[in-house]
N, C-alpha and C positions, 0 to 999 in steps of 0.2 A: 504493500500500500504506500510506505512511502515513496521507492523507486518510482509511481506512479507518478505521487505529486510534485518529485524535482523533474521527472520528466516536461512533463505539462509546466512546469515553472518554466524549466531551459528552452519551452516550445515558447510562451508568451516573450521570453525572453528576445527569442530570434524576430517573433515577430515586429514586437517594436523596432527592434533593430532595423528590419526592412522598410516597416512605416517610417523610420525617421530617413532610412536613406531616401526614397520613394518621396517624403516632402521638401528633402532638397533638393532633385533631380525638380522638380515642378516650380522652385523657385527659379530656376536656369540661372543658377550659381556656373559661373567660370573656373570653379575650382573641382577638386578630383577628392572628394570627402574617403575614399577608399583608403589614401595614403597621407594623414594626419602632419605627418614634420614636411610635405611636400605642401603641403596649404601654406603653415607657416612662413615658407621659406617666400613662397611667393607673395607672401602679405608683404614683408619684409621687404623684396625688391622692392613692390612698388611704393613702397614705403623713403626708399634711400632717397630720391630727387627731393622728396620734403622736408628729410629729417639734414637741414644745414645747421653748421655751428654759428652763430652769429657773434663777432666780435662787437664789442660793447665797447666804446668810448668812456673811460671815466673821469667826473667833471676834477680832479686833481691832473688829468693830460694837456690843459690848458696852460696852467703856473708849470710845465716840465720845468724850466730853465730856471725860474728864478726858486722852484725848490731845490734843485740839486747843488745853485748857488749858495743858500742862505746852510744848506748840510754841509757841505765841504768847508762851509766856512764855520763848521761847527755848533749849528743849530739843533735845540733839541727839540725830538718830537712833538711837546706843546708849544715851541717858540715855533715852530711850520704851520703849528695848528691855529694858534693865535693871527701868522700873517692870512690865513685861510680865511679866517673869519671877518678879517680887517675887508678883504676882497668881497666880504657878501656871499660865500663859500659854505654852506653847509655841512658839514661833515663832523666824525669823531675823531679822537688822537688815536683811535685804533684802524680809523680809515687810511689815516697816513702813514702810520704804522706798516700795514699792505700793502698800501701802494709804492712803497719804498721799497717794501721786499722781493716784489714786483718786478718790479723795476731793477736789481740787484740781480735778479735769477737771468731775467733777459739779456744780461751782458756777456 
C-alpha cells in the first residue's frame, strides 16, 4: 500500500513537472528550460552590455592641486578639511581621508 502511494506521488510529481514545462513552452520563452545553468548563462550575456562600471567624479577632484599642495606642505587632515569647507565643500575628514588614499594607490 505504501509503494502504491509514493508511486502515485512520483506520478503527480512528473506531472506537474510536465504542466510547468508545457506553460513555459506556451509563454514562447526564448530560452531552453530543459538545461537550467544554460538559461543563466544566457540571462547573463544579455545582461553584460548593461551591466557598465561607471566612474564617479568626486567633488574633492576639483581642489586636486591645491590639496596635494596645502599636504606636501604638511597639512593635516582637518586643516584640508577646514580649507574644504572655506570653498562651500561639503564633506567629512574621513572623506578626505579616502580621497587621499585614493589618490596614493593610483600613483
Amino acid at each position: 500500500m505504501k509503494n502504491a502511494s509514493k508511486e502515485e506521488q512520483k506520478e503527480k510529481l512528473r506531472e506537474k513537472k510536465k504542466a510547468w514545462k508545457d506553460s513555459l513552452k506556451k509563454r514562447k520563452t526564448k530560452f531552453n528550460f530543459d538545461d537550467p545553468s544554460s538559461v543563466l548563462e544566457d540571462i547573463r550575456d544579455r545582461r553584460k552590455p548593461k551591466m557598465k562600471t561607471r566612474i564617479r567624479c568626486s567633488k574633492l577632484d576639483k581642489y586636486r592641486l591645491e590639496l596635494r599642495l596645502l599636504r606636501e606642505r604638511g597639512a593635516t587632515l582637518v586643516e584640508l578639511h577646514e580649507f574644504l569647507v572655506s570653498e562651500k565643500v561639503e564633506c567629512s575628514v574621513s572623506t578626505v581621508q579616502r580621497w587621499l588614499k585614493k589618490g596614493e594607490q593610483e600613483k
